[in-house]
KOLGU-4560 file (N, C-alpha, C; in nm, 3 decimals, padded with zeros to 5 digits):
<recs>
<n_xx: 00.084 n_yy: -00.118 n_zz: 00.000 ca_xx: 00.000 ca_yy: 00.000 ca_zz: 00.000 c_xx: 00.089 c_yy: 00.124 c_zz: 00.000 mol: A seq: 1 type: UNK>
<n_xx: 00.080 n_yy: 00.230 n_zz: -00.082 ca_xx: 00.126 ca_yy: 00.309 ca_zz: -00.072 c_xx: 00.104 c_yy: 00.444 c_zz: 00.074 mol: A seq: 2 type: UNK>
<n_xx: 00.186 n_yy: 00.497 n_zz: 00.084 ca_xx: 00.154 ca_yy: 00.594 ca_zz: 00.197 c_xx: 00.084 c_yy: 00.732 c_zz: 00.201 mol: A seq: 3 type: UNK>
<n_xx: 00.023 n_yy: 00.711 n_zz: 00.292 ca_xx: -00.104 ca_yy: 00.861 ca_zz: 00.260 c_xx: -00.216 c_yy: 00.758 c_zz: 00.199 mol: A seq: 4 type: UNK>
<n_xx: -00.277 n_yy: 00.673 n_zz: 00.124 ca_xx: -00.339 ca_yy: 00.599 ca_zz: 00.076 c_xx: -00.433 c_yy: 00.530 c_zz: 00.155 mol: A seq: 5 type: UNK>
<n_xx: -00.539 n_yy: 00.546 n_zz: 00.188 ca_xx: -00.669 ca_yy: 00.421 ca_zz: 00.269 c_xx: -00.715 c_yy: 00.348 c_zz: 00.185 mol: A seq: 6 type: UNK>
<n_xx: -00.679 n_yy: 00.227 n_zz: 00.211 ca_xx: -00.778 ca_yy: 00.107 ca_zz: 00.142 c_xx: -00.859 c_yy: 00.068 c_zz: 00.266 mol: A seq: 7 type: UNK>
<n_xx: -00.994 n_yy: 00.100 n_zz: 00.264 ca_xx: -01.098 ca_yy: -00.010 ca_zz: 00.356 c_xx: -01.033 c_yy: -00.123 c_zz: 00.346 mol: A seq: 8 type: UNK>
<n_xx: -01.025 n_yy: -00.165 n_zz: 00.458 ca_xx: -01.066 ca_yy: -00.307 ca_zz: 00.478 c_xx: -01.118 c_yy: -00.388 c_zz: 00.439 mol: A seq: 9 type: UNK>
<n_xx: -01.111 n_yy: -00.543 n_zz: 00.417 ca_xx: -01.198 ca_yy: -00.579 ca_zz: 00.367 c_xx: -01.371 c_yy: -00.640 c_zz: 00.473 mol: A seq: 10 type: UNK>
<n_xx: -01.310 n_yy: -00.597 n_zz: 00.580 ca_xx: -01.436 ca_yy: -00.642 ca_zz: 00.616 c_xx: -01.445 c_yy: -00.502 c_zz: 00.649 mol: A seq: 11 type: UNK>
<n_xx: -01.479 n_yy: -00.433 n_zz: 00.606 ca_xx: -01.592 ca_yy: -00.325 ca_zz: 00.593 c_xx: -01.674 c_yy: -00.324 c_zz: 00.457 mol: A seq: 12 type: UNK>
<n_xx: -01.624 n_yy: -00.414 n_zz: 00.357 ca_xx: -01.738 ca_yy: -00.407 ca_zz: 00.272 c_xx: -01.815 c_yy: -00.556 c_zz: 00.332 mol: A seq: 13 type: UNK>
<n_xx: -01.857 n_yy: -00.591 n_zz: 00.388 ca_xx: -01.928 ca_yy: -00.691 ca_zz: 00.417 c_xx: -02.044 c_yy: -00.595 c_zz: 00.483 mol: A seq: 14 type: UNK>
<n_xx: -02.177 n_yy: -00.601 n_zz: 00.498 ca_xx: -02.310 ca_yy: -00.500 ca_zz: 00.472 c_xx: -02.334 c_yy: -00.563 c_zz: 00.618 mol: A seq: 15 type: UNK>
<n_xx: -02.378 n_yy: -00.473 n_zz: 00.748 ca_xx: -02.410 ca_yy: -00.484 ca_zz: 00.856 c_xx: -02.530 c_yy: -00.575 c_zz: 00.853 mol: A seq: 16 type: UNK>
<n_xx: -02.556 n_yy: -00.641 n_zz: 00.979 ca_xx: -02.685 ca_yy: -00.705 ca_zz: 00.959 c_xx: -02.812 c_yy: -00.625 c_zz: 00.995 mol: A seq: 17 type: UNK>
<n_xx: -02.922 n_yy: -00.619 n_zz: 00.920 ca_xx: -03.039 ca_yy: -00.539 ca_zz: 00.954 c_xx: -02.983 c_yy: -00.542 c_zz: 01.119 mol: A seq: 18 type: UNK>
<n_xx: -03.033 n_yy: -00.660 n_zz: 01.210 ca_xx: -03.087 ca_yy: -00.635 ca_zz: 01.301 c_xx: -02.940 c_yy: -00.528 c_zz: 01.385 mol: A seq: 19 type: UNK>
<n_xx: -02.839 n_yy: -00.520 n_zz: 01.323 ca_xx: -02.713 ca_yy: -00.433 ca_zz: 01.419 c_xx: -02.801 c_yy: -00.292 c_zz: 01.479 mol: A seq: 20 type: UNK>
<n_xx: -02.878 n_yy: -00.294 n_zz: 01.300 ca_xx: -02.938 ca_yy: -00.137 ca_zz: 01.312 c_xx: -03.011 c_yy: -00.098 c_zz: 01.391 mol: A seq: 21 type: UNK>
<n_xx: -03.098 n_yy: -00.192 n_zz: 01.447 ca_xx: -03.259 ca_yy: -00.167 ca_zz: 01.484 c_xx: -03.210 c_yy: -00.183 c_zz: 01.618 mol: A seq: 22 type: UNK>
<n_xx: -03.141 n_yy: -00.173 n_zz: 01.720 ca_xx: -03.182 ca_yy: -00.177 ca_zz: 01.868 c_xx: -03.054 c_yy: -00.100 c_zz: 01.922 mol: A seq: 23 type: UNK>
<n_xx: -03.080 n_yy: 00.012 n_zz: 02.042 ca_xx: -02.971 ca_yy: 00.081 ca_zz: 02.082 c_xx: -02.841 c_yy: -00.014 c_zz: 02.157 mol: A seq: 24 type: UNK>
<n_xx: -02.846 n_yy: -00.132 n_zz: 02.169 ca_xx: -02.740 ca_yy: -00.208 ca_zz: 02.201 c_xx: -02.682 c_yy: -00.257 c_zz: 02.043 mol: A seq: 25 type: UNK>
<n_xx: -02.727 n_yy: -00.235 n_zz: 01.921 ca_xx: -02.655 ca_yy: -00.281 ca_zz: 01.798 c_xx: -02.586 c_yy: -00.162 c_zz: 01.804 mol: A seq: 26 type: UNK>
<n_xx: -02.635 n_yy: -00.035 n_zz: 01.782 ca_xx: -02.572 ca_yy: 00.079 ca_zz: 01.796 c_xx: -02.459 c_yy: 00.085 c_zz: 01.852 mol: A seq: 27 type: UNK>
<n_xx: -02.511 n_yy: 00.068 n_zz: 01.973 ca_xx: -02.350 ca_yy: 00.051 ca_zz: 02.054 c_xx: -02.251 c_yy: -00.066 c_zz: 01.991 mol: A seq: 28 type: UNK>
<n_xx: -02.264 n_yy: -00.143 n_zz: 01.964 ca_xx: -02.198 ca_yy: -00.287 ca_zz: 01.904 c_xx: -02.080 c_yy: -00.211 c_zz: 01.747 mol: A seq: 29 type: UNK>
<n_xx: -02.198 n_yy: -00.132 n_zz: 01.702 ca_xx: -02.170 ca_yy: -00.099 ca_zz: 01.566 c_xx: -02.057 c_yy: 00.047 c_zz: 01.612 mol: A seq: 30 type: UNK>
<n_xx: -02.109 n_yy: 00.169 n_zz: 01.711 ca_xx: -01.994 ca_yy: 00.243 ca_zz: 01.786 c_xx: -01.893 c_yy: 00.174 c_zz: 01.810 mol: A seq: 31 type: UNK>
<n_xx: -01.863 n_yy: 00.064 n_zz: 01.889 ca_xx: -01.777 ca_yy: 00.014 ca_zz: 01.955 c_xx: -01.696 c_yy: -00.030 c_zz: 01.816 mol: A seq: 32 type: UNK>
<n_xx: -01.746 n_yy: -00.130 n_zz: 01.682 ca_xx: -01.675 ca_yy: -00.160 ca_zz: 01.611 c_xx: -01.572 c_yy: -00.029 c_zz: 01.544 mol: A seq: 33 type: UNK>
<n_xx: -01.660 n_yy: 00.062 n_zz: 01.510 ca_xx: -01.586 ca_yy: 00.220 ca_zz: 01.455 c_xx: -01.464 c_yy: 00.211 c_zz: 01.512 mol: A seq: 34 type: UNK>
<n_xx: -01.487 n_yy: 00.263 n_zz: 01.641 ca_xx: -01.378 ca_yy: 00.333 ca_zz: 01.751 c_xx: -01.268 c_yy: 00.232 c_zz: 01.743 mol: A seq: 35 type: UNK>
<n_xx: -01.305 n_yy: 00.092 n_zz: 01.720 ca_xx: -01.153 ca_yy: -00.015 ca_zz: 01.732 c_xx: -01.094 c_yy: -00.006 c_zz: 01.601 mol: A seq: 36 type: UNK>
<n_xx: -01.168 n_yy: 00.033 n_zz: 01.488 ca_xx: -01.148 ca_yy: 00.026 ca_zz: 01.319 c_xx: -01.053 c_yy: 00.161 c_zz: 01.373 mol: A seq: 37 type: UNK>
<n_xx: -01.111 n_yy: 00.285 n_zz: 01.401 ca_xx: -01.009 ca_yy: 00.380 ca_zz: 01.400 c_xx: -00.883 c_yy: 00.419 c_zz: 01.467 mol: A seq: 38 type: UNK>
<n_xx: -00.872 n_yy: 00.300 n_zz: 01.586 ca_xx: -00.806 ca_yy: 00.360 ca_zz: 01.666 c_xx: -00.681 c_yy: 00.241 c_zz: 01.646 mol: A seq: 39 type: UNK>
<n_xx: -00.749 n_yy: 00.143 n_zz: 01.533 ca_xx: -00.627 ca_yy: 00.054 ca_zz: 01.453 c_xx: -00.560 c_yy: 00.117 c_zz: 01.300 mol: A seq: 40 type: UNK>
<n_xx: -00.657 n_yy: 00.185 n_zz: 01.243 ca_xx: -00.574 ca_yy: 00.287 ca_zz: 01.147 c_xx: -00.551 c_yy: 00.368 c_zz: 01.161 mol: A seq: 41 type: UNK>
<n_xx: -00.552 n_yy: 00.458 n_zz: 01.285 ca_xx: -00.506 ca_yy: 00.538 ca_zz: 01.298 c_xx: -00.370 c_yy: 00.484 c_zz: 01.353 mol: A seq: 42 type: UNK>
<n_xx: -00.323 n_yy: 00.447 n_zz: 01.429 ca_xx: -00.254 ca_yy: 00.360 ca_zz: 01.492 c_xx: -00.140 c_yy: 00.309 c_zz: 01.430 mol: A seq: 43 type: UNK>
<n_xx: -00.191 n_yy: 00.275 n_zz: 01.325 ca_xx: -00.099 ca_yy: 00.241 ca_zz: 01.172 c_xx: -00.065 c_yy: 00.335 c_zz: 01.092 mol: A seq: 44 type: UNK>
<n_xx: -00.130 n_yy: 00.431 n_zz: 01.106 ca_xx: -00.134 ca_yy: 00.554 ca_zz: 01.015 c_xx: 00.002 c_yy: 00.653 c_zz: 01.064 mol: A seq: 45 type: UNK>
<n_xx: -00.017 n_yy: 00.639 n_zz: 01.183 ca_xx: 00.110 ca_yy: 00.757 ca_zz: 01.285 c_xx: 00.216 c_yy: 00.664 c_zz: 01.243 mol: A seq: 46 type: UNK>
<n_xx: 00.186 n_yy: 00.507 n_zz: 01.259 ca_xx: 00.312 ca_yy: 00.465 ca_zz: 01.300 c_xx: 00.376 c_yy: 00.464 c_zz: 01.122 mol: A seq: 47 type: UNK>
<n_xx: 00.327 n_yy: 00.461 n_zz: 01.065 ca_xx: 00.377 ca_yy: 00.467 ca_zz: 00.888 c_xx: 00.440 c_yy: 00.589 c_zz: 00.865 mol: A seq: 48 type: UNK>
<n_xx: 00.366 n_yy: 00.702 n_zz: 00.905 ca_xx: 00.408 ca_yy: 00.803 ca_zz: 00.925 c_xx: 00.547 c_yy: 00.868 c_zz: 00.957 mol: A seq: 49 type: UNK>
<n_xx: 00.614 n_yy: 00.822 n_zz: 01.085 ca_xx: 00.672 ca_yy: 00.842 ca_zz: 01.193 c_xx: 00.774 c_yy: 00.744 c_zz: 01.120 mol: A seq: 50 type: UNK>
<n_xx: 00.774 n_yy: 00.632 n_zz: 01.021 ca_xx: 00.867 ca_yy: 00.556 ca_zz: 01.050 c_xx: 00.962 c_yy: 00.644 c_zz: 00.944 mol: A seq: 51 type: UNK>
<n_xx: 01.101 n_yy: 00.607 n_zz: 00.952 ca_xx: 01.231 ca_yy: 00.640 ca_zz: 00.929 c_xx: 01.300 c_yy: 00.576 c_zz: 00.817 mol: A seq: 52 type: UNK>
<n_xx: 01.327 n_yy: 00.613 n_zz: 00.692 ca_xx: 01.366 ca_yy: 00.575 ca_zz: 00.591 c_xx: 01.555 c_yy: 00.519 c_zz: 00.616 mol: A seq: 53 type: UNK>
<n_xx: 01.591 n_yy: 00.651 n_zz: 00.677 ca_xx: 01.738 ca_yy: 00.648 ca_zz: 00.742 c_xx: 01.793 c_yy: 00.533 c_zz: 00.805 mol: A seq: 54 type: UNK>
<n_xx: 01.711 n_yy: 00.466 n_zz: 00.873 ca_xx: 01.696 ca_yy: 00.350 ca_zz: 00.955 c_xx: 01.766 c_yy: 00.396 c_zz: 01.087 mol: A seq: 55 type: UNK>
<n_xx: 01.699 n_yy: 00.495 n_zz: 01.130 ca_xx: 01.681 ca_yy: 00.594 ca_zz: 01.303 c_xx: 01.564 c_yy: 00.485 c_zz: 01.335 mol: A seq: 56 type: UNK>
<n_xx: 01.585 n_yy: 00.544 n_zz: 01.456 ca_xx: 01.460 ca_yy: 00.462 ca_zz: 01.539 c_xx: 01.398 c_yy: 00.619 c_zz: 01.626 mol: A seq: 57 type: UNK>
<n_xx: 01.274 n_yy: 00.574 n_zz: 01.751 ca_xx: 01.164 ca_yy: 00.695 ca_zz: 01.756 c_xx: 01.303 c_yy: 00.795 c_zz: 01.843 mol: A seq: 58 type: UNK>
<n_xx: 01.380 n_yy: 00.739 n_zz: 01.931 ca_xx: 01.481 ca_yy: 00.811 ca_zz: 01.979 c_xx: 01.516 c_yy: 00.963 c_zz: 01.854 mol: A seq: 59 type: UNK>
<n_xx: 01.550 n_yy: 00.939 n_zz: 01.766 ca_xx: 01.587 ca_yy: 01.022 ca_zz: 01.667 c_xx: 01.422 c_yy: 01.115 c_zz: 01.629 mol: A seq: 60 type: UNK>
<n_xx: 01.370 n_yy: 01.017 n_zz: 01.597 ca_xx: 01.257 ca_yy: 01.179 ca_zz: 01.552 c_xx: 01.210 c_yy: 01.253 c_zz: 01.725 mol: A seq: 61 type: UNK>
<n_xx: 01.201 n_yy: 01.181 n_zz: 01.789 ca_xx: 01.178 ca_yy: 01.256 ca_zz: 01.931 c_xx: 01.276 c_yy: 01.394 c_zz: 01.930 mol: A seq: 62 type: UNK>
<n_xx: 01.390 n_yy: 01.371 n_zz: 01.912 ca_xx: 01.525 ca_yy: 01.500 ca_zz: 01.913 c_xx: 01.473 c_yy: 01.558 c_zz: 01.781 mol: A seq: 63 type: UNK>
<n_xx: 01.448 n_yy: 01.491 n_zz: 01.674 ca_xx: 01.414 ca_yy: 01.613 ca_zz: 01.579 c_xx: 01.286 c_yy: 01.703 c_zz: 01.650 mol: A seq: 64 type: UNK>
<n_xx: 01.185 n_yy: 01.630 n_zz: 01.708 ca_xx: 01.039 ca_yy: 01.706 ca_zz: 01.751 c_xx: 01.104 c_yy: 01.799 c_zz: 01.876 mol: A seq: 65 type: UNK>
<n_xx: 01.190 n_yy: 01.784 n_zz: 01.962 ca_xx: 01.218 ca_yy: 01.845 ca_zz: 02.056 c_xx: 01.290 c_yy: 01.964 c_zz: 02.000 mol: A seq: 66 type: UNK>
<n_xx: 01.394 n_yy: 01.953 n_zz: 01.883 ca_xx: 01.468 ca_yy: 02.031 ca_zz: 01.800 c_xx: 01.360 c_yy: 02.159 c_zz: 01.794 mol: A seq: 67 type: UNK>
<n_xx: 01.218 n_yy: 02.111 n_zz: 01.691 ca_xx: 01.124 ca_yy: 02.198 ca_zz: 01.634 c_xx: 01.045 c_yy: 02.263 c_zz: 01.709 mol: A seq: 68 type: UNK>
<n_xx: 01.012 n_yy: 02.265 n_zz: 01.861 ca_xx: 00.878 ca_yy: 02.312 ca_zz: 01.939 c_xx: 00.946 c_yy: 02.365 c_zz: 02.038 mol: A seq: 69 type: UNK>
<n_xx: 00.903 n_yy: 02.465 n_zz: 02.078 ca_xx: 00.922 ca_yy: 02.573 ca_zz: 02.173 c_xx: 00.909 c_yy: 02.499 c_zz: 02.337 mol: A seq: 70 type: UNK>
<n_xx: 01.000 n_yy: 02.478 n_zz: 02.417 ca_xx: 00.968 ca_yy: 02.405 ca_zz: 02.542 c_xx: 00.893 c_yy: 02.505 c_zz: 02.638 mol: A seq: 71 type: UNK>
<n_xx: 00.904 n_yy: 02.619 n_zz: 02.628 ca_xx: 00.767 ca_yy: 02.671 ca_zz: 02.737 c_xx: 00.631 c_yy: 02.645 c_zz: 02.630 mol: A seq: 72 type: UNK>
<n_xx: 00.624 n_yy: 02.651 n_zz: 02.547 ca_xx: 00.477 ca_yy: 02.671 ca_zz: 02.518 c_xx: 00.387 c_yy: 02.511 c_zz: 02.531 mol: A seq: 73 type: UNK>
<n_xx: 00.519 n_yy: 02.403 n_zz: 02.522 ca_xx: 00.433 ca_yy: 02.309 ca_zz: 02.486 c_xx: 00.509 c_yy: 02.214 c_zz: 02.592 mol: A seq: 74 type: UNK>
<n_xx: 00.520 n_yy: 02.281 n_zz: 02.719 ca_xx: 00.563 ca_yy: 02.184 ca_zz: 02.864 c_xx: 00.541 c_yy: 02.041 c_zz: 02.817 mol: A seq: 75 type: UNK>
<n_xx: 00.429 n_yy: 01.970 n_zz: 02.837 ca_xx: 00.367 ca_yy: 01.864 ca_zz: 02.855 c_xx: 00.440 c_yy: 01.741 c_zz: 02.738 mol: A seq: 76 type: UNK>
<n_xx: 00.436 n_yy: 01.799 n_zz: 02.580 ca_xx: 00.462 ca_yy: 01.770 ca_zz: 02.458 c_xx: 00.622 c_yy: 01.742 c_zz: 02.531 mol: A seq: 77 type: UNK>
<n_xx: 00.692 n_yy: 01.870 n_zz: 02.561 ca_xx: 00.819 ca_yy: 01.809 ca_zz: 02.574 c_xx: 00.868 c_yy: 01.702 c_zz: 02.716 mol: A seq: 78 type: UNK>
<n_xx: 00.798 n_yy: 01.702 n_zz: 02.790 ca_xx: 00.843 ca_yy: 01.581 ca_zz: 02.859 c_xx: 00.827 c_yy: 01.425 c_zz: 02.813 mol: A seq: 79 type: UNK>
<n_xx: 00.733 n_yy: 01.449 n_zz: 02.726 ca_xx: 00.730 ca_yy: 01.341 ca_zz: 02.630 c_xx: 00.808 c_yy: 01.312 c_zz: 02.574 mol: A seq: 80 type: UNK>
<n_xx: 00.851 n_yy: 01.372 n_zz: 02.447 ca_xx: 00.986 ca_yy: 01.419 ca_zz: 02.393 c_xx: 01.096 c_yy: 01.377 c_zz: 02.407 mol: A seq: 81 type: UNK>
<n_xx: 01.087 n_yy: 01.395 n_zz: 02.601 ca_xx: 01.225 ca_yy: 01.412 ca_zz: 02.662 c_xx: 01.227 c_yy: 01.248 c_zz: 02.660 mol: A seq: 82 type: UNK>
<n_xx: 01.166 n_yy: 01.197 n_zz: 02.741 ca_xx: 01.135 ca_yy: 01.054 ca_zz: 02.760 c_xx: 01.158 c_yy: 00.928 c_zz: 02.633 mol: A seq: 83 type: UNK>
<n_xx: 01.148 n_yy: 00.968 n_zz: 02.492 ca_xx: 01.103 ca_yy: 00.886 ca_zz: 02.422 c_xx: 01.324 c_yy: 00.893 c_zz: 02.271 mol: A seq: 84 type: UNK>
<n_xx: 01.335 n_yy: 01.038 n_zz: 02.377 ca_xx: 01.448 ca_yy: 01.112 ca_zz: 02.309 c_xx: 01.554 c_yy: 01.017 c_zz: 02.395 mol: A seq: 85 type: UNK>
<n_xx: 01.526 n_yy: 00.961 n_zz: 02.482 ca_xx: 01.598 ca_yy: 00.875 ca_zz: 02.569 c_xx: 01.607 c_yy: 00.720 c_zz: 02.563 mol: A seq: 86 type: UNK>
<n_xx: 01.523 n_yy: 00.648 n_zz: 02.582 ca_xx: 01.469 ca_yy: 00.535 ca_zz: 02.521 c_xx: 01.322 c_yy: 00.509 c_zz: 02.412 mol: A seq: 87 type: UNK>
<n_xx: 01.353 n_yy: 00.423 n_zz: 02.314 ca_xx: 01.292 ca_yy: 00.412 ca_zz: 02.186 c_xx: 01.127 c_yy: 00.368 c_zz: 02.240 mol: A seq: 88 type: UNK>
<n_xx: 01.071 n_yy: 00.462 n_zz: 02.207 ca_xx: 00.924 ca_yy: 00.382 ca_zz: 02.165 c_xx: 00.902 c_yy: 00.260 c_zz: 02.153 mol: A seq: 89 type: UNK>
<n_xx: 00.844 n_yy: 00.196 n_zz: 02.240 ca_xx: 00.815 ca_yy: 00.033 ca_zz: 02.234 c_xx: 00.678 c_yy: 00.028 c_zz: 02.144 mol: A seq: 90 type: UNK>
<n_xx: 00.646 n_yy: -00.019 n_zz: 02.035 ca_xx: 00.517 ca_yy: 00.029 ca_zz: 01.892 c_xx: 00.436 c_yy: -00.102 c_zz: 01.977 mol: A seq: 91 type: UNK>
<n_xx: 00.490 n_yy: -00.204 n_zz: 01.989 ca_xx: 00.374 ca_yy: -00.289 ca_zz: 02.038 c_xx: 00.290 c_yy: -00.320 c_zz: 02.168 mol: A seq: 92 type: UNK>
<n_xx: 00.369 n_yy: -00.233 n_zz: 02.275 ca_xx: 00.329 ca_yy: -00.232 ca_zz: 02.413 c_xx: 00.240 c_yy: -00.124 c_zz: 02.384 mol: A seq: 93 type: UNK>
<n_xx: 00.289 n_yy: 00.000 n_zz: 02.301 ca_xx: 00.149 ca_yy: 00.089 ca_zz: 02.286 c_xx: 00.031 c_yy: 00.079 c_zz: 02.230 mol: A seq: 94 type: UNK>
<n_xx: 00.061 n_yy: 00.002 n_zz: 02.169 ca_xx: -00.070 ca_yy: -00.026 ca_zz: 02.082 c_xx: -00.124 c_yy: -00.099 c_zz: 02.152 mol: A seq: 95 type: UNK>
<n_xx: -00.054 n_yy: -00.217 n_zz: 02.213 ca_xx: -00.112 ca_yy: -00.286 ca_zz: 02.281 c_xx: -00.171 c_yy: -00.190 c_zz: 02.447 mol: A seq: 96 type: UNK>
<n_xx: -00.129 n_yy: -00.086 n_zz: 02.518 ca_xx: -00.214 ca_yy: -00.010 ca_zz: 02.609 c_xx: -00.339 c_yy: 00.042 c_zz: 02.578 mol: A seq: 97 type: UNK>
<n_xx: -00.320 n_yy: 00.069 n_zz: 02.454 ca_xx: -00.420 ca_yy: 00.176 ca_zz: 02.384 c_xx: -00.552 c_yy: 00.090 c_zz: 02.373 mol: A seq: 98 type: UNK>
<n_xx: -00.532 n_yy: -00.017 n_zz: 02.322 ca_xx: -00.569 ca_yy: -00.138 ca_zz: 02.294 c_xx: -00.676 c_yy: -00.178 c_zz: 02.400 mol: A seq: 99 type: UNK>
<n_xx: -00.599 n_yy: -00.195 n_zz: 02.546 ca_xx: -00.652 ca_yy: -00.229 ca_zz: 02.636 c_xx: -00.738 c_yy: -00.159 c_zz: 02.709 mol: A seq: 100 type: UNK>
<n_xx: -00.698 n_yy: -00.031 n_zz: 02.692 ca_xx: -00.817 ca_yy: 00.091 ca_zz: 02.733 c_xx: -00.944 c_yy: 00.094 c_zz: 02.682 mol: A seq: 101 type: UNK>
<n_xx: -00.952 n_yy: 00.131 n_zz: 02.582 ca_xx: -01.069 ca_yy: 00.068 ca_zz: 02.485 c_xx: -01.151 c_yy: -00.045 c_zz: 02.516 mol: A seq: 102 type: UNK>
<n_xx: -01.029 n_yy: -00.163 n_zz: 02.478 ca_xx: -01.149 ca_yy: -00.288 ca_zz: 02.566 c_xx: -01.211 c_yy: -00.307 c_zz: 02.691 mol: A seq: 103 type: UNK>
<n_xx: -01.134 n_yy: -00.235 n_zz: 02.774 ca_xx: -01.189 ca_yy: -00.191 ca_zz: 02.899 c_xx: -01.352 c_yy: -00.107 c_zz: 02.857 mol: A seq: 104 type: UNK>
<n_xx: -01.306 n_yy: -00.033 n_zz: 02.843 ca_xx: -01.437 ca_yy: 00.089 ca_zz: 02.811 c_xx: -01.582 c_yy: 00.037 c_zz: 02.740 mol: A seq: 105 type: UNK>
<n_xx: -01.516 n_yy: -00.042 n_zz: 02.605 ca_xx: -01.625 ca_yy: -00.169 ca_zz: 02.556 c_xx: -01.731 c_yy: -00.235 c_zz: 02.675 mol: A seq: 106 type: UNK>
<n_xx: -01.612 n_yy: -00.319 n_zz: 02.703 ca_xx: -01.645 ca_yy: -00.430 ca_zz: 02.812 c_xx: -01.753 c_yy: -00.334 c_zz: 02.920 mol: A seq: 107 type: UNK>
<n_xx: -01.737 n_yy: -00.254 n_zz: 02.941 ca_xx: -01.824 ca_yy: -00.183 ca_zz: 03.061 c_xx: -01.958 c_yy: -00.124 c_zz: 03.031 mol: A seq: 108 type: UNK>
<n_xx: -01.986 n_yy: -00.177 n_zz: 02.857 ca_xx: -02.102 ca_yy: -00.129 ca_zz: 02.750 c_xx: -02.191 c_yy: -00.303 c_zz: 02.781 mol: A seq: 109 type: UNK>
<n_xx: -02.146 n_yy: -00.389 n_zz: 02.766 ca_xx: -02.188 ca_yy: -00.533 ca_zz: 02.799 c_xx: -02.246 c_yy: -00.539 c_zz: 02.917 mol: A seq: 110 type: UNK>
<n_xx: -02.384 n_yy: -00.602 n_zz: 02.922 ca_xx: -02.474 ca_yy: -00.659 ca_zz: 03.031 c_xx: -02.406 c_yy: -00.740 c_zz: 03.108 mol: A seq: 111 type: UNK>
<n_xx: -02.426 n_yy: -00.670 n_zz: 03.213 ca_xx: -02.330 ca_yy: -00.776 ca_zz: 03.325 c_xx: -02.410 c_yy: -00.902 c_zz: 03.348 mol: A seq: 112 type: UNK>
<n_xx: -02.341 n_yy: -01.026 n_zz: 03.403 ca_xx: -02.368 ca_yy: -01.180 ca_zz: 03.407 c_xx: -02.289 c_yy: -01.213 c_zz: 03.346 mol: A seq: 113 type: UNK>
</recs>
C-alpha cells in the first residue's frame, strides 16, 4: 500500500446485519466496532508516518520534535519528547495499552452476568 493511501478493509465491505441497526445495544456494538477500526488505522497511520527511511529509530525523531517546538509553550509535549528522546518507543506495548483501554471501556457497555 502506498503511503497517505486508505484502502478499507476488507471487512468493511461486508453489509451490517439489519438487526445491528434496529436496537440501541446494535448501535452501541456498531460504535464500539468504529472506535476499534479507528483507533487501529489510525494507529498504523502515525506509526507509517513516523517511521524512518534512514533507519533511526523513535529516539531520533523525538530529538528532531524536541529540536522543532518551543519548550515553554508546549511543557507537557516536551516531557514526552524528553522521555522517548531517551529510550525508543516500544510500537507494540502501545498499541497494545491503547488497545486495552478501549477494551476496557467496551467491556463496561456489555450486560453484566
Amino acid at each position: 500500500m502506498r503511503r497517505g493511501v486508505h484502502v478499507a478493509p476488507t471487512y468493511l465491505n461486508v453489509p451490517f446485519p439489519v438487526s445491528w441497526r434496529a436496537s440501541p445495544r446494535s448501535r452501541a456494538a456498531t460504535r464500539a466496532f468504529l472506535v476499534l477500526d479507528s483507533y487501529i488505522y489510525g494507529y498504523e497511520r502515525q506509526r507509517s508516518i513516523l517511521a524512518r527511511d534512514d533507519g533511526g529509530d523513535s529516539t531520533d525523531t523525538a530529538q528532531e520534535v524536541a529540536d522543532a517546538i518551543e519548550p515553554r509553550a508546549f511543557p507537557a509535549l516536551m516531557q514526552v519528547v524528553a522521555a522517548y528522546a531517551e529510550q525508543p518507543f516500544d510500537e507494540d506495548a502501545g498499541f497494545a495499552f491503547g488497545l486495552d483501554l478501549l477494551l476496557d471501556g467496551i467491556e463496561r457497555l456489555l450486560p453484566a452476568g
